[in-house]
N, C-alpha and C positions, 0 to 999 in steps of 0.2 A: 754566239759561242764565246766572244770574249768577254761579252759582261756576265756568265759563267763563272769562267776563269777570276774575274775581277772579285765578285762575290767569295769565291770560295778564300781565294788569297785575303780578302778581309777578314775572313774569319779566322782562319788561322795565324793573321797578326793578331788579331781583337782576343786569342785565347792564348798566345803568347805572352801579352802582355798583362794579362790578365794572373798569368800565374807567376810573372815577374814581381809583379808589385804586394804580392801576398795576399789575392786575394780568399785565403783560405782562413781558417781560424785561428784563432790565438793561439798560441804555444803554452801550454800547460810547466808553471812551476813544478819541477818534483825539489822535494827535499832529501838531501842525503839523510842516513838515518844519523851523522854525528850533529847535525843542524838540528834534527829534532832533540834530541838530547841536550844539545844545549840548550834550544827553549825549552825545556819541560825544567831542566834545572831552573834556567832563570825564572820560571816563574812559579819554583819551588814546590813543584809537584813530588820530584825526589830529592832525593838526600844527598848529601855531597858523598856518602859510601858505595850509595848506587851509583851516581852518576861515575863514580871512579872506575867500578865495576863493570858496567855497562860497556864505554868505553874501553877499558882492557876488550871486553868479547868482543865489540864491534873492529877494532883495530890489529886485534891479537897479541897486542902486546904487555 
């Protein structure tokens, strides 16, 4: 009975610590959409009228 008990408490240290340490996936980049914008400018996809544009909608202002 106590090597039972002993087992189970292993395990749920071993799944404690297990999700302590991350063992999950990697956390996914998002980009805001004014980062996109700025790289589609920088890499001169659009125009500096759009990107002014764009920005006013995505900002509101």
């Amino acid at each position: 009975m106590l090597f039972l008990v002993a087992v189970i408490v292993g395990i749920v240290l071993l799944v404690r610590w297990a999700v302590r340490s991350g063992g999950g996936a990697a956390p996914v980049h998002r980009e805001d959409a004014i980062e996109i914008l700025r790289r589609r400018y920088a890499a001169g996809e659009i125009s500096k009228e759009e990107f002014d544009q764009k920005k006013r909608d995505i900002t509101g202002t």
